[in-house]
Structure formats: C-alpha cells, structure tokens
N, C-alpha and C positions, 0 to 999 in steps of 0.2 A: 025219424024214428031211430032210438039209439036202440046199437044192439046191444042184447045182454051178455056179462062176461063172462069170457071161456066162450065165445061163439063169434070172434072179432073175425072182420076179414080186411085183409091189410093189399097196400101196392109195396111191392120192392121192387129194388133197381139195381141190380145184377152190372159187375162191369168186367168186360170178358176183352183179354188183349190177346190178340192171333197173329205169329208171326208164321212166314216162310222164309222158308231154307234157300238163301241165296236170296234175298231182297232185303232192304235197309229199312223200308217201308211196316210199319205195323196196321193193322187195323184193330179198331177199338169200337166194341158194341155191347149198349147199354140195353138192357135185356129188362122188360118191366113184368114181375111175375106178378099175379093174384093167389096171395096166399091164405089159410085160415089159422087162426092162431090165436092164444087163449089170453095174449097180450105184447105190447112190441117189443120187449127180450125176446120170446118167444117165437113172434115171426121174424125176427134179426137171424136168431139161431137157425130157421128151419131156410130162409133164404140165404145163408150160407151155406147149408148141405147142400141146395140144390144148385148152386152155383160154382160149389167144388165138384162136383159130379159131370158140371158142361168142360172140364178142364179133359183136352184129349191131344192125341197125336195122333195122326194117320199120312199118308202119300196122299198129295194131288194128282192128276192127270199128267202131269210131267216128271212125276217121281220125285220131288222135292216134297221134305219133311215140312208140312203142317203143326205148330203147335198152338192150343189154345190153353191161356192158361187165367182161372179166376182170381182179376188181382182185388176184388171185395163189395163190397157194398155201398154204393153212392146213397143209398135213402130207402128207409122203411116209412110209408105213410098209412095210418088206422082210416078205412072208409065206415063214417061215422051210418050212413045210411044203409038199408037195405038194398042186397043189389036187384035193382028193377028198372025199368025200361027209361030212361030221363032222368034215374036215381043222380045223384051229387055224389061224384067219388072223388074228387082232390079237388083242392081249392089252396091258394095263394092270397097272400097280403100284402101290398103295398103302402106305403101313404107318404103326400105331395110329390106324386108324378105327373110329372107335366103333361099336356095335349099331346107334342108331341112322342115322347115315352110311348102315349097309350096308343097312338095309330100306329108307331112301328111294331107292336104286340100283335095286329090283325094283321091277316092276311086273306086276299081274295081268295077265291073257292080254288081256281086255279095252281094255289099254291100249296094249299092243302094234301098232306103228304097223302090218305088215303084216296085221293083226287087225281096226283102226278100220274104223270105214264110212265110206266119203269122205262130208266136210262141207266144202261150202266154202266159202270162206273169204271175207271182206269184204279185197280187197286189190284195189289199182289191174289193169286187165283189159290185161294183157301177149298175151293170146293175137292171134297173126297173125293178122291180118284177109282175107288170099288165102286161109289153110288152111280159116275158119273158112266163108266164100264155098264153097270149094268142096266143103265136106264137106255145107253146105247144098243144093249145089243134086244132089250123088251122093241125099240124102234124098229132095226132092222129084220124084226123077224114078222111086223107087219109091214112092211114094205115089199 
C-alpha cells in the first residue's frame, strides 16, 4: 500500500564523527532516524536538523573534551509501505551476483548484531562525564 503525499515516512542516516581530547582515534556513528516528511527534499531537510542538533561538546569522566560533530547525511530512503508489523521498509537491488556474493550477505543468527552480546569495544571513552557522575552516585545511594 502506497502512502499518500504529504504523509511519507522515510529512513535517514545521520553520520556523526566524535572525537576526544588527547586520542588520534575518531569514532564514527551512523544514526538511522524514522522520519515523516511530505517528500525526500523535505525529509533530507528535516534529517539534517536533527542531526545538527546531535553535534555537542561536553567532559568525559577523565575530563578530556568530547566533541561530536555532524558531518551529513549518508541516505534519505521513502518507506513505500505502511509501517506495520512484517511491513517492507528498505530494500536493495542487485543483479549477477554470484552464489558466492549471496552467502557472504547472510549471517547465522549468532551474528546477528541484535543477537550479539555486548563486547566492548577498545575505543576512545566518549561517554559524558555529568551522566556517568550521576548514574554513580543514583548507585551508591542504593548500596
């Protein structure tokens, strides 16, 4: 079912680079919003607001400056469906891809990123240092 226009709702992909203060190291995270929008100018436009808006600066936990700053928009995609439970929201096209192409494309369930066990990860320590303070001290006051 197409939706009618001026009632679209689209995927965008936010791309947010984070560096800290005193590491050489960046990290780089691709942010997939659900947006509504009355066509894809329009959800390009409103996924840029809200991706300059993720651009901040604050102290980590060791007092080295955090900055995050949006460097643009990887892809605006129109979900041509209704969104409902099994709905069709992005799809790709290929054509003569080989057997092999198409089994490195799957992955067992295990590998499955909503499936993984959080490991984490050796990257520069982005996390806010007020959240990280006061989620500490909410701890030590049930303890």
């Amino acid at each position: 079912m197409r939706l009618k226009k001026g009632h679209g709702w689209y995927l965008a992909e936010e791309v947010l680079e984070i560096r800290v203060e005193g590491d050489t190291r960046n990290v780089v995270h691709v942010n997939t919003r659900l947006l509504q929008a009355r066509d894809g100018e329009h959800a390009y436009a409103r996924a840029t607001e809200f991706g300059a808006e993720a651009a901040d600066e604050y102290l980590n936990p060791e007092g080295q400056k955090v900055t995050i700053t949006f460097r643009g928009i990887r892809d605006v995609v129109e979900i041509s469906e209704g969104l409902s439970d099994g709905g069709e929201i992005r799809w790709s096209e290929s054509v003569g891809v080989s057997e092999k192409k198409i089994r490195a494309m799957l992955k067992p369930v295990e590998e499955v990123e909503a499936v993984k066990p959080f490991e984490p990860s050796d990257h520069p320590d982005y996390r806010c240092g007020e959240v990280v303070a006061e989620a500490m001290a909410q701890f030590e006051k049930k303890n």
